[in-house]
PDB file with SEQRES, HELIX, SHEET and CRYST1 records, atoms N, CA, C and O in Angstrom:
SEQRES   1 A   80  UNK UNK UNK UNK UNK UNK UNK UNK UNK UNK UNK UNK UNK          
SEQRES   2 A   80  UNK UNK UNK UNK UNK UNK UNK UNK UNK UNK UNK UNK UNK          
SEQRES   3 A   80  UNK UNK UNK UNK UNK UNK UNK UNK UNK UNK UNK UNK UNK          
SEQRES   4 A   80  UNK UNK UNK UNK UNK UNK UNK UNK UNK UNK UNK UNK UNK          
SEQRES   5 A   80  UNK UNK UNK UNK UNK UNK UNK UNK UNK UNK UNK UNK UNK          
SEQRES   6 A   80  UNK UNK UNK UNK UNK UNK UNK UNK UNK UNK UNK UNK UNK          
SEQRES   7 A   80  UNK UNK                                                      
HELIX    1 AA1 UNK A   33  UNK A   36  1                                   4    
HELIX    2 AA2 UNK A   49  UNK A   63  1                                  15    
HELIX    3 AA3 UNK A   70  UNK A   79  1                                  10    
CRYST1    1.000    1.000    1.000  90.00  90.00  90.00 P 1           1          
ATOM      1  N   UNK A   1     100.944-100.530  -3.068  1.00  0.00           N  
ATOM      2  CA  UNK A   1      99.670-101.132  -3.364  1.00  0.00           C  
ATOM      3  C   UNK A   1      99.241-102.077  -2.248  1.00  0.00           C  
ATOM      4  O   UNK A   1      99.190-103.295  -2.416  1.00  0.00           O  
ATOM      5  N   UNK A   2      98.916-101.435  -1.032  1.00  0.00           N  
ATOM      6  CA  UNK A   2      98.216-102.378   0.184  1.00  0.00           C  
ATOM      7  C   UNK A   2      96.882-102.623  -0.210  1.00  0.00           C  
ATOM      8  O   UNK A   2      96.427-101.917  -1.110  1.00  0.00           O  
ATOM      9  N   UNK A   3      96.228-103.425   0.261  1.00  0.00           N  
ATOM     10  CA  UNK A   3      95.173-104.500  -0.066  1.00  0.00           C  
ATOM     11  C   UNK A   3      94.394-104.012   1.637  1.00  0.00           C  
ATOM     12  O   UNK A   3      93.354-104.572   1.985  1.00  0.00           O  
ATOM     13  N   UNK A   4      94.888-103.222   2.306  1.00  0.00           N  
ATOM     14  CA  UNK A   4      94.479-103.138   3.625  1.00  0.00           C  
ATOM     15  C   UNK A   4      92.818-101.936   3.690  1.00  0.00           C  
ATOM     16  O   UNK A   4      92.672-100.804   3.228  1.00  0.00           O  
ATOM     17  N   UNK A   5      92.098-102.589   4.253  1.00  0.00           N  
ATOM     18  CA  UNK A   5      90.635-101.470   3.544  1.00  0.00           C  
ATOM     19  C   UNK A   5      90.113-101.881   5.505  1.00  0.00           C  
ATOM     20  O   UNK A   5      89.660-102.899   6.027  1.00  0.00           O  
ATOM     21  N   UNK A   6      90.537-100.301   6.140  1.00  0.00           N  
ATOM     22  CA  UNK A   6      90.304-100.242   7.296  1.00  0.00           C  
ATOM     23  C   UNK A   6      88.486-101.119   7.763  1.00  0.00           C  
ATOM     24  O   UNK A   6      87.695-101.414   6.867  1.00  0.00           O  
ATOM     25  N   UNK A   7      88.299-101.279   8.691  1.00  0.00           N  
ATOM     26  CA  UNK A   7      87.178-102.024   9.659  1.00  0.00           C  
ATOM     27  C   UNK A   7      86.593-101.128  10.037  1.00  0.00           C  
ATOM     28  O   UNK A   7      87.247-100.251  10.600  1.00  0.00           O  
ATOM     29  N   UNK A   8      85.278-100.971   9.913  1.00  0.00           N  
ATOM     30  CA  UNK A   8      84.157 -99.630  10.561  1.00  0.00           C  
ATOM     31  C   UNK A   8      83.771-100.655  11.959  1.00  0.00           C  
ATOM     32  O   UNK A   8      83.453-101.845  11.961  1.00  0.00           O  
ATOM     33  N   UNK A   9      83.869-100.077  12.658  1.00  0.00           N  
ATOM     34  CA  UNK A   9      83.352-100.834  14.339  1.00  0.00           C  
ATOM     35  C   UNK A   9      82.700 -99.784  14.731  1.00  0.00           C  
ATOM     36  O   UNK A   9      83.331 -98.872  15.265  1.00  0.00           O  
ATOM     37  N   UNK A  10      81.582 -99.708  14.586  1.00  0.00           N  
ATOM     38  CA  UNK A  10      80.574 -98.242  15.533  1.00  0.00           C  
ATOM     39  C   UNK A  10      80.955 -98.787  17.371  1.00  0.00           C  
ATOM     40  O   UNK A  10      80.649 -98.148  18.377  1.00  0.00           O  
ATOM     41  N   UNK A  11      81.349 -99.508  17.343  1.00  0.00           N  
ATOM     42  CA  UNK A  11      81.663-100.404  18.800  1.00  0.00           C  
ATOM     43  C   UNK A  11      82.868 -99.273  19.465  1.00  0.00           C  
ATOM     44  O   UNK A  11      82.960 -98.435  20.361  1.00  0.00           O  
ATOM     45  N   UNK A  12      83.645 -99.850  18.426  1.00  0.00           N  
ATOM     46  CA  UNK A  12      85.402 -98.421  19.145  1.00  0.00           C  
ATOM     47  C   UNK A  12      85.502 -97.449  18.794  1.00  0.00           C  
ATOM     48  O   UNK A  12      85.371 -97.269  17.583  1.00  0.00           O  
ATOM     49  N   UNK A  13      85.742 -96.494  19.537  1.00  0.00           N  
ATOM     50  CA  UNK A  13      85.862 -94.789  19.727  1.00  0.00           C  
ATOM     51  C   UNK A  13      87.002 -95.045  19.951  1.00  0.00           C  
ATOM     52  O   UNK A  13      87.450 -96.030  20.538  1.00  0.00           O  
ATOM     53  N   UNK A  14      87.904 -93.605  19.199  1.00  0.00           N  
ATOM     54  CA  UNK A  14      89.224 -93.446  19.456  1.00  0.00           C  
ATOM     55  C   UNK A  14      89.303 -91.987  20.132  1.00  0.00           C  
ATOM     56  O   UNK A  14      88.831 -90.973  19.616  1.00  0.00           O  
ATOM     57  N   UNK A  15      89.901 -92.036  21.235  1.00  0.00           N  
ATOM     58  CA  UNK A  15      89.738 -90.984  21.904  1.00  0.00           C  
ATOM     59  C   UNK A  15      91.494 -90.455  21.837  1.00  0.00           C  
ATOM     60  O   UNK A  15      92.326 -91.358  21.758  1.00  0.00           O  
ATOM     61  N   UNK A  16      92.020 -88.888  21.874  1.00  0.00           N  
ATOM     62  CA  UNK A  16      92.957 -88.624  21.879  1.00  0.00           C  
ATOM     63  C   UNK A  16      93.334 -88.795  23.478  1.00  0.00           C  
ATOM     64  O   UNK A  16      92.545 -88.385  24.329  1.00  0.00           O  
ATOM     65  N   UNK A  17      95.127 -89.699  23.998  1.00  0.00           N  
ATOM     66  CA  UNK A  17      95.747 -89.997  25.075  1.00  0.00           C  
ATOM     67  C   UNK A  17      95.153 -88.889  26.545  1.00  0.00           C  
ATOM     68  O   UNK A  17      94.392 -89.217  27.455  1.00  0.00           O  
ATOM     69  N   UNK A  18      95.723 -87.767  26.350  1.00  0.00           N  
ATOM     70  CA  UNK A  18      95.163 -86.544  27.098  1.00  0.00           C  
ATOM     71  C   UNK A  18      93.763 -86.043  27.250  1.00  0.00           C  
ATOM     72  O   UNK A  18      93.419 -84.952  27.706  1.00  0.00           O  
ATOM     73  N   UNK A  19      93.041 -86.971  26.816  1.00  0.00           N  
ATOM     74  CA  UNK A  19      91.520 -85.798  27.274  1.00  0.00           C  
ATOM     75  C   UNK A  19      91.160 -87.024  28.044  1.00  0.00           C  
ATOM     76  O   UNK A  19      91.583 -88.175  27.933  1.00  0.00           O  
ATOM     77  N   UNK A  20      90.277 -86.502  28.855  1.00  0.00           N  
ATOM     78  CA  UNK A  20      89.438 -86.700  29.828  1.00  0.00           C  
ATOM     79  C   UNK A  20      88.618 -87.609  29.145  1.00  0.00           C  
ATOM     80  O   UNK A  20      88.122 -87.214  28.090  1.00  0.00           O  
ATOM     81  N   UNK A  21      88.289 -89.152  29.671  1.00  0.00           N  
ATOM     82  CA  UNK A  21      87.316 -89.875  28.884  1.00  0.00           C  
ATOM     83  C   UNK A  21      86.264 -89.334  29.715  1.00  0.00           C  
ATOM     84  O   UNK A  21      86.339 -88.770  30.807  1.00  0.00           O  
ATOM     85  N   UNK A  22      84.881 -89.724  28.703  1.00  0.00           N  
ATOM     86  CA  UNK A  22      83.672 -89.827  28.914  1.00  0.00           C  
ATOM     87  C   UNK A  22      83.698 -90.950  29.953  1.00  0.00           C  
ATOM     88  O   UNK A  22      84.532 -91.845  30.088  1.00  0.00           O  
ATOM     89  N   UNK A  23      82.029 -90.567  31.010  1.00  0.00           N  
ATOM     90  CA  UNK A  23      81.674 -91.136  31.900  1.00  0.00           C  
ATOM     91  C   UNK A  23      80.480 -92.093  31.140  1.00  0.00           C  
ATOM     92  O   UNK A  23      79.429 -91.792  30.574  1.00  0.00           O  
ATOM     93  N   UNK A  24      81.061 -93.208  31.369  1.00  0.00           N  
ATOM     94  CA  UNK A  24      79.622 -93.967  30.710  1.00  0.00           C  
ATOM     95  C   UNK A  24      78.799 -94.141  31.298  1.00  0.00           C  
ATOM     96  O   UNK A  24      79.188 -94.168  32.466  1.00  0.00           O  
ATOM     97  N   UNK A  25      77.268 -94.375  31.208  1.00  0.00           N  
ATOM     98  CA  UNK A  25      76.532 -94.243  31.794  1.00  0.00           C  
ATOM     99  C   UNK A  25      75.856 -95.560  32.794  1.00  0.00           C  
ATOM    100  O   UNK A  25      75.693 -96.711  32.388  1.00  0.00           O  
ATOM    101  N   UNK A  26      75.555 -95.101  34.058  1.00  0.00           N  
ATOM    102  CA  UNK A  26      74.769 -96.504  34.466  1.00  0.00           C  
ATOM    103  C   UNK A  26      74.079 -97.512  33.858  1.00  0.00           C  
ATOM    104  O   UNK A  26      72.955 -97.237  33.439  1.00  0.00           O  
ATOM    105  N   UNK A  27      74.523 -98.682  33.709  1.00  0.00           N  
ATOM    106  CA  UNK A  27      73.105 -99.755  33.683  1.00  0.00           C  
ATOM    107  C   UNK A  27      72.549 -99.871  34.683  1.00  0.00           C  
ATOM    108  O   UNK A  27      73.120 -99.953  35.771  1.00  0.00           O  
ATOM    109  N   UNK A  28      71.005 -99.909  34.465  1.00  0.00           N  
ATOM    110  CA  UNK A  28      70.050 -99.968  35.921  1.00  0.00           C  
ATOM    111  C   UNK A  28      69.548-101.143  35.627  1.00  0.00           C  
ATOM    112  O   UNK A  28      68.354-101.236  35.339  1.00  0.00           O  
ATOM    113  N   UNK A  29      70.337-102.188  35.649  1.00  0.00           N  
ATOM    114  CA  UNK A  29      70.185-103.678  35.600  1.00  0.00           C  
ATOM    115  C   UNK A  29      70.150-104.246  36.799  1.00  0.00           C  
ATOM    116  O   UNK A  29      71.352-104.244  37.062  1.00  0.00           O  
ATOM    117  N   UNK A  30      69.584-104.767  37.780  1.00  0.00           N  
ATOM    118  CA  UNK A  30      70.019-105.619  38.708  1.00  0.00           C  
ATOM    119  C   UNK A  30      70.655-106.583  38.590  1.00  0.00           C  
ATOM    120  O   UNK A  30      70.647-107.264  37.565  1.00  0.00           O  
ATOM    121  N   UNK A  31      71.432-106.872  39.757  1.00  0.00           N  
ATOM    122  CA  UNK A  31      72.616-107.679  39.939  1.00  0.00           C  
ATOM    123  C   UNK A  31      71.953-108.747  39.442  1.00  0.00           C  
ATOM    124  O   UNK A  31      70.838-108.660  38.928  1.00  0.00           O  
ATOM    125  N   UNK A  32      72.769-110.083  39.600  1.00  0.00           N  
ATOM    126  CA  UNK A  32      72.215-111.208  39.417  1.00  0.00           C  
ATOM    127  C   UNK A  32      71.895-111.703  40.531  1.00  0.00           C  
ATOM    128  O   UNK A  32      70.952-112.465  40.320  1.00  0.00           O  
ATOM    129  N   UNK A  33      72.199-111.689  41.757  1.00  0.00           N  
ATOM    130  CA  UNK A  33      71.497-111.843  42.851  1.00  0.00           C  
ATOM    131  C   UNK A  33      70.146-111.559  43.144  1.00  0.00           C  
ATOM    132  O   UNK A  33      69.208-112.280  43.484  1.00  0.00           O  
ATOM    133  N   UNK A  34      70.273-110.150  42.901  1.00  0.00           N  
ATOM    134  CA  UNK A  34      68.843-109.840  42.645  1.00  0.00           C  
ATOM    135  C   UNK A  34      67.634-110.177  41.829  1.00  0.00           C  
ATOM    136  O   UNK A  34      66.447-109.971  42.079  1.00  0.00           O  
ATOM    137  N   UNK A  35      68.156-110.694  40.882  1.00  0.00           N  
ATOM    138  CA  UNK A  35      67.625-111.462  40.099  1.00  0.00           C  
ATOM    139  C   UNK A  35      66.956-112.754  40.324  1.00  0.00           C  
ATOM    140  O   UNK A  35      65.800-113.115  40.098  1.00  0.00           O  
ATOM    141  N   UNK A  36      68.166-113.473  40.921  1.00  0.00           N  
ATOM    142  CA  UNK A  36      67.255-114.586  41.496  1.00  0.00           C  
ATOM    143  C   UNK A  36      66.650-115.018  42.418  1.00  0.00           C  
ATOM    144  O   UNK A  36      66.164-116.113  42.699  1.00  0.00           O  
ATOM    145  N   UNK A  37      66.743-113.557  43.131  1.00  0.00           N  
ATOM    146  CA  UNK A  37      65.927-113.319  44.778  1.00  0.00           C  
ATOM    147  C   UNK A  37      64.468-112.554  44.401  1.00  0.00           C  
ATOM    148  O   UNK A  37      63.787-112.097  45.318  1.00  0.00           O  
ATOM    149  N   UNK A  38      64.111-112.464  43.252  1.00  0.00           N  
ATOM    150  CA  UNK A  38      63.365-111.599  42.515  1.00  0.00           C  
ATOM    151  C   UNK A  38      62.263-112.723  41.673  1.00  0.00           C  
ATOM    152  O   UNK A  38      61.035-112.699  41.590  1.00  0.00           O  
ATOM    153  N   UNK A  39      63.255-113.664  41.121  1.00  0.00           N  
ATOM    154  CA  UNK A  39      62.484-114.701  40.363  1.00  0.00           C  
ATOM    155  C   UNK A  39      61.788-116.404  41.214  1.00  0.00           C  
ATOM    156  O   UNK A  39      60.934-117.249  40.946  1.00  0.00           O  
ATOM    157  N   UNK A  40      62.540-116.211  42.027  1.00  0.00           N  
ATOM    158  CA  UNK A  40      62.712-117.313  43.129  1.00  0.00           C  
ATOM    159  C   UNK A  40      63.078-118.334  43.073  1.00  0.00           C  
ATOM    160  O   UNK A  40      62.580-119.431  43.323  1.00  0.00           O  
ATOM    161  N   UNK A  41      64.251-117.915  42.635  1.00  0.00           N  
ATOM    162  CA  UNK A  41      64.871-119.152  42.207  1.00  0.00           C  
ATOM    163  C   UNK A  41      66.446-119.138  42.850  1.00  0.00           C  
ATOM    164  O   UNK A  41      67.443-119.605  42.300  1.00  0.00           O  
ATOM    165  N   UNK A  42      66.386-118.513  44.081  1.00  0.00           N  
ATOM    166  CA  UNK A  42      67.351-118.204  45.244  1.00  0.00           C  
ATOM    167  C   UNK A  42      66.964-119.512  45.921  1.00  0.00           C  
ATOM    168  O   UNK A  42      65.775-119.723  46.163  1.00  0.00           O  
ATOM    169  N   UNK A  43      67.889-120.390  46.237  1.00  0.00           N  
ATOM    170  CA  UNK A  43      67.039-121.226  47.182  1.00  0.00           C  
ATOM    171  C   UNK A  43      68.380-121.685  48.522  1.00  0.00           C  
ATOM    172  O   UNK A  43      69.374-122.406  48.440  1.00  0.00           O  
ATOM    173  N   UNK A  44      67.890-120.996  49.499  1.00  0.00           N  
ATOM    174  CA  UNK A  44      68.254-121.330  50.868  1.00  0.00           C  
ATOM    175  C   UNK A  44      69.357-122.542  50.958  1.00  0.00           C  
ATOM    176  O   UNK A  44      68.864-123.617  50.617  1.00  0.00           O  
ATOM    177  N   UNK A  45      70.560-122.603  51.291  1.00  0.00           N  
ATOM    178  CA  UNK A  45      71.022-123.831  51.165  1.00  0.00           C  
ATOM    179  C   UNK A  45      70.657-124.911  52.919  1.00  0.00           C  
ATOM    180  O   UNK A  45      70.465-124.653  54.107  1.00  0.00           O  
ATOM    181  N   UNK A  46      70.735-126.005  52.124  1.00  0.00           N  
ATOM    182  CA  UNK A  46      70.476-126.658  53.372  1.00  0.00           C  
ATOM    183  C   UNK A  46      71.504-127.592  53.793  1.00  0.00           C  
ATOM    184  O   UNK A  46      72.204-128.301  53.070  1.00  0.00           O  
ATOM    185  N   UNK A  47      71.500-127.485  55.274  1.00  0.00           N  
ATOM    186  CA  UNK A  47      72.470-128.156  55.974  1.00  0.00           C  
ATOM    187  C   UNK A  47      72.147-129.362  56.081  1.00  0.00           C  
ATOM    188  O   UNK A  47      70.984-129.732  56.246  1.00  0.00           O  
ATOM    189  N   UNK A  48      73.443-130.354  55.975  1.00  0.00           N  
ATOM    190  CA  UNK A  48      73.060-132.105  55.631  1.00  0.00           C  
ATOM    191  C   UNK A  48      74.277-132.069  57.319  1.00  0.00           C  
ATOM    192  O   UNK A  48      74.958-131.259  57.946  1.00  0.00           O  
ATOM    193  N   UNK A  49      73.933-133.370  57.358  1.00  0.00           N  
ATOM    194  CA  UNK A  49      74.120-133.808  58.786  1.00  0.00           C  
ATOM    195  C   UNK A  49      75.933-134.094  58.344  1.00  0.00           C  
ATOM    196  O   UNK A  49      77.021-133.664  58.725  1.00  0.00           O  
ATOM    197  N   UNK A  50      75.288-135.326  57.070  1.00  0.00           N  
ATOM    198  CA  UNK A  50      77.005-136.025  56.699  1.00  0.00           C  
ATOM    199  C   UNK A  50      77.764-134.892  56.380  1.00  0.00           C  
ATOM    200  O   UNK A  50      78.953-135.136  56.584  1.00  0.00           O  
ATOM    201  N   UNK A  51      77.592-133.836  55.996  1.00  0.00           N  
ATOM    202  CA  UNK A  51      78.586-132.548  55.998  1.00  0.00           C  
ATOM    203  C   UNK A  51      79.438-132.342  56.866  1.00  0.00           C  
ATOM    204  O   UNK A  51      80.660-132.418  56.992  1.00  0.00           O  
ATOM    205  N   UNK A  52      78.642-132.091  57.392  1.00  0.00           N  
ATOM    206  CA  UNK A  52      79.814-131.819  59.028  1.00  0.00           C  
ATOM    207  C   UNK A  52      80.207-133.292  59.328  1.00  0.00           C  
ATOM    208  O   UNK A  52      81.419-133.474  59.452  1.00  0.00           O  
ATOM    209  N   UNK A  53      79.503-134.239  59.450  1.00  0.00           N  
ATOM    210  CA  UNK A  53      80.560-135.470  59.914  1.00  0.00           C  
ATOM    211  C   UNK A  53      81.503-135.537  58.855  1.00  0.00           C  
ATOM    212  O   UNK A  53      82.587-135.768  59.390  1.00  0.00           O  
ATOM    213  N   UNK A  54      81.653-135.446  57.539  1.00  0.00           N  
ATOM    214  CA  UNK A  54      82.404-135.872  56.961  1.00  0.00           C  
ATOM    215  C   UNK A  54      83.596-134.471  57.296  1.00  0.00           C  
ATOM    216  O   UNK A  54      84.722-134.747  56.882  1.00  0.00           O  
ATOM    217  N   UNK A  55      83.518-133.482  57.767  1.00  0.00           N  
ATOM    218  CA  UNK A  55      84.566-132.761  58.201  1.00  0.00           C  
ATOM    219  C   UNK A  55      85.093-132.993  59.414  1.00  0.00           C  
ATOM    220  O   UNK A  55      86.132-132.380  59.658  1.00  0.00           O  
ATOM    221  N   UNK A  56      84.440-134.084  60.681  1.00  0.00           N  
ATOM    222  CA  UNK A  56      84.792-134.502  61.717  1.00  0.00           C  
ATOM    223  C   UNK A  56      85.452-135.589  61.086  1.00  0.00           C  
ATOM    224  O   UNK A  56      86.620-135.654  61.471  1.00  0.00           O  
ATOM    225  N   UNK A  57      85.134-136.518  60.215  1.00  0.00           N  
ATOM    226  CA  UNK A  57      85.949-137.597  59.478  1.00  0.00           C  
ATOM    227  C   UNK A  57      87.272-137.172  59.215  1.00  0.00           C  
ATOM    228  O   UNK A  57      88.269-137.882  59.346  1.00  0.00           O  
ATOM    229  N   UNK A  58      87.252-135.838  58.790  1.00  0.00           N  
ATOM    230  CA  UNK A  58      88.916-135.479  57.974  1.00  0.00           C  
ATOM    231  C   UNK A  58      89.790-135.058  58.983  1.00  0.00           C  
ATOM    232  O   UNK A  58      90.963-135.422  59.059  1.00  0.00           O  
ATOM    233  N   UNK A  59      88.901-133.844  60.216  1.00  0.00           N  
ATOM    234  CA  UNK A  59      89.755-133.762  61.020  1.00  0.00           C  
ATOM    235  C   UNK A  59      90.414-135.138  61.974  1.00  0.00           C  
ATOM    236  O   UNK A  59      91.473-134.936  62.568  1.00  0.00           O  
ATOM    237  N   UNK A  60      89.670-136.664  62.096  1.00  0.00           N  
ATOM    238  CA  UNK A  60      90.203-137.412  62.731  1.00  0.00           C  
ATOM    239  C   UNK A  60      91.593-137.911  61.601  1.00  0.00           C  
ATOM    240  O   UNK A  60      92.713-138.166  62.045  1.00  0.00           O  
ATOM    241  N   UNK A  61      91.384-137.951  60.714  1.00  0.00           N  
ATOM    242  CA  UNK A  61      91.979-138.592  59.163  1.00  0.00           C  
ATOM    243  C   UNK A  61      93.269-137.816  59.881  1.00  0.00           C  
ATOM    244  O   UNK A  61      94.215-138.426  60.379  1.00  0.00           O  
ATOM    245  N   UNK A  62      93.132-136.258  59.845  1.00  0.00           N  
ATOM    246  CA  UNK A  62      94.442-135.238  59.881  1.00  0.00           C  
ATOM    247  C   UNK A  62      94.985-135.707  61.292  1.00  0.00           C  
ATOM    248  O   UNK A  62      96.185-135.926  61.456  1.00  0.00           O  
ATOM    249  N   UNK A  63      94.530-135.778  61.785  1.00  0.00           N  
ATOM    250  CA  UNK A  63      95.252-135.942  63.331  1.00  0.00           C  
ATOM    251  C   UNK A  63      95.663-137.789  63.473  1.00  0.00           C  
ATOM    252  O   UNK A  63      96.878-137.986  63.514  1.00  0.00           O  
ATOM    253  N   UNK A  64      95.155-138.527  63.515  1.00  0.00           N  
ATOM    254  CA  UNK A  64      95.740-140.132  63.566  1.00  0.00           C  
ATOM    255  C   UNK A  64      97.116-140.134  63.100  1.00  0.00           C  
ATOM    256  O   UNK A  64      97.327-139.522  62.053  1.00  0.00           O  
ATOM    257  N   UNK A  65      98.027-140.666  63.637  1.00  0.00           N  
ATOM    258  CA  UNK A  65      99.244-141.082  63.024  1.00  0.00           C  
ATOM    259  C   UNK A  65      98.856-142.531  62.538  1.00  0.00           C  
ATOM    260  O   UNK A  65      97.920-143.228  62.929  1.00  0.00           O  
ATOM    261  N   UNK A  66      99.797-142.801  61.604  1.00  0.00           N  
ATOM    262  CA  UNK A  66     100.181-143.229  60.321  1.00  0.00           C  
ATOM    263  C   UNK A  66     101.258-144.083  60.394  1.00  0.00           C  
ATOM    264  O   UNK A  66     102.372-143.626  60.138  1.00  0.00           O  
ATOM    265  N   UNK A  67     101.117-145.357  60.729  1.00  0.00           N  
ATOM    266  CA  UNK A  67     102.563-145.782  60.956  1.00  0.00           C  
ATOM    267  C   UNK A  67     102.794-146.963  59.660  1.00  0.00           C  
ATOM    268  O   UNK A  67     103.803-147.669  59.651  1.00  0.00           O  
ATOM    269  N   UNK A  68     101.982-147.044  58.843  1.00  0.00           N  
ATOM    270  CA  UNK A  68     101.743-148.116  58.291  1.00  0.00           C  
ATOM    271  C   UNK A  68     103.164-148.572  57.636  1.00  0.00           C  
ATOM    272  O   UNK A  68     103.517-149.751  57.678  1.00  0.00           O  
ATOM    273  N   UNK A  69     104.161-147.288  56.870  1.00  0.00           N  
ATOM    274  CA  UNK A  69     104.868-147.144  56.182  1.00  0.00           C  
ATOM    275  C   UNK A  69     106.300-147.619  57.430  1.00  0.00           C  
ATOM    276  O   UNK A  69     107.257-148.217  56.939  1.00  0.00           O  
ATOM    277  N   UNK A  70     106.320-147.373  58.636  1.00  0.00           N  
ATOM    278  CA  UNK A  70     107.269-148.018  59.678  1.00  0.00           C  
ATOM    279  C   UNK A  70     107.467-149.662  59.394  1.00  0.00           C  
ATOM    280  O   UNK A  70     108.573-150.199  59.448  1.00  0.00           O  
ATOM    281  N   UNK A  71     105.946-150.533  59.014  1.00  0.00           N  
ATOM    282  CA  UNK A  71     105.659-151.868  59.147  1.00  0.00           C  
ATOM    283  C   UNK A  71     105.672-152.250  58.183  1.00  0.00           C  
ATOM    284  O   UNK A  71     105.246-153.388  57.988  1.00  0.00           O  
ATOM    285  N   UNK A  72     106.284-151.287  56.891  1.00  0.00           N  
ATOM    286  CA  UNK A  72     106.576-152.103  55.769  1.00  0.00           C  
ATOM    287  C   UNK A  72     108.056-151.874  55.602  1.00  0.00           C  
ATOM    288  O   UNK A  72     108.754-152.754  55.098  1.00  0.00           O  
ATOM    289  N   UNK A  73     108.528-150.803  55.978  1.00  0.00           N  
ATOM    290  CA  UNK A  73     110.000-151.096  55.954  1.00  0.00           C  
ATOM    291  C   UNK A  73     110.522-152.334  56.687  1.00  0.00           C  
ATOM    292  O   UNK A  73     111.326-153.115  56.178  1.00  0.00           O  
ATOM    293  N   UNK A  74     109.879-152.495  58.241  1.00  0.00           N  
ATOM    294  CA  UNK A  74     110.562-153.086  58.875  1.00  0.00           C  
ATOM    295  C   UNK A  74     110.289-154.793  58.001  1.00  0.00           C  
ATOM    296  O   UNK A  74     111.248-155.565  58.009  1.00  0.00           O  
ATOM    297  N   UNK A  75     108.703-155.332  57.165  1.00  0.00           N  
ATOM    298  CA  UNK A  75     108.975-156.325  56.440  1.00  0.00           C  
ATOM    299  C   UNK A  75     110.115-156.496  55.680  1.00  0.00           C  
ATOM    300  O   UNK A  75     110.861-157.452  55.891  1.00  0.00           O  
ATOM    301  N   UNK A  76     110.361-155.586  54.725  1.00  0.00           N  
ATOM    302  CA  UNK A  76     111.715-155.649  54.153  1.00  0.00           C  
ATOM    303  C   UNK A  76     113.050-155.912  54.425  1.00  0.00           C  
ATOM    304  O   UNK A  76     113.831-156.604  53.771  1.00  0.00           O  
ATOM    305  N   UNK A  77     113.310-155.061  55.842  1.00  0.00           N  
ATOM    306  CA  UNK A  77     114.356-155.436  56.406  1.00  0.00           C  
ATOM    307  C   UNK A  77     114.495-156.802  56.981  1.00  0.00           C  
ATOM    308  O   UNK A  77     115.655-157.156  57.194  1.00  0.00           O  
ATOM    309  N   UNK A  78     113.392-157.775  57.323  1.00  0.00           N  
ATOM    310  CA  UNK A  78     113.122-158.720  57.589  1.00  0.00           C  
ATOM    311  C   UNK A  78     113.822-159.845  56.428  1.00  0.00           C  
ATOM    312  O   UNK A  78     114.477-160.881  56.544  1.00  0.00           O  
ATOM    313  N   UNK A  79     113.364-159.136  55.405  1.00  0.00           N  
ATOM    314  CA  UNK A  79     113.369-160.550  53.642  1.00  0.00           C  
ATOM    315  C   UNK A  79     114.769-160.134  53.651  1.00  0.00           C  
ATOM    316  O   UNK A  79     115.479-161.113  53.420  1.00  0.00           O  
ATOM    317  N   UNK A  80     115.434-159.081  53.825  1.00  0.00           N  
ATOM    318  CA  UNK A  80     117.016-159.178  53.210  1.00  0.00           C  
ATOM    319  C   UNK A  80     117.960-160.023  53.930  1.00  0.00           C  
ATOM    320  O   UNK A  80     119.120-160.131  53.531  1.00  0.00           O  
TER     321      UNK A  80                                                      
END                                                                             
């Protein structure tokens, strides 16, 4: 006595392992690109100046040595 009362889904097709599925058919949707190159609402990005400096900022950041952590050991060794 199961209580189990199968689900109608017009959504899933059960296809047997071995056959050949069906080719579904194109959507002739445009992309979403197209879409918003279409609506105009694509908008050009624009180049800011501080952009690039702030990537000349990081590359100086990456390259500077760092000694700060030398001048606090050597305080310490100082107090003991």
């Amino acid at each position: 006595m199961s209580d189990y009362t199968p689900v109608r889904n017009p959504s899933l097709t059960g296809q047997p392992r071995y056959q050949v599925a069906d080719v579904l058919p194109s959507q002739q949707q445009p992309s979403i690109l197209d879409w918003l190159e279409a609506s105009g609402r694509l908008l050009a990005r624009e180049t800011n100046e501080s952009e690039d400096s702030s990537d000349e900022e990081i590359t100086e950041l990456m390259l500077a040595e760092d000694n700060s952590y030398q001048e606090e050991e050597e305080t310490e060794e100082s107090m003991d």
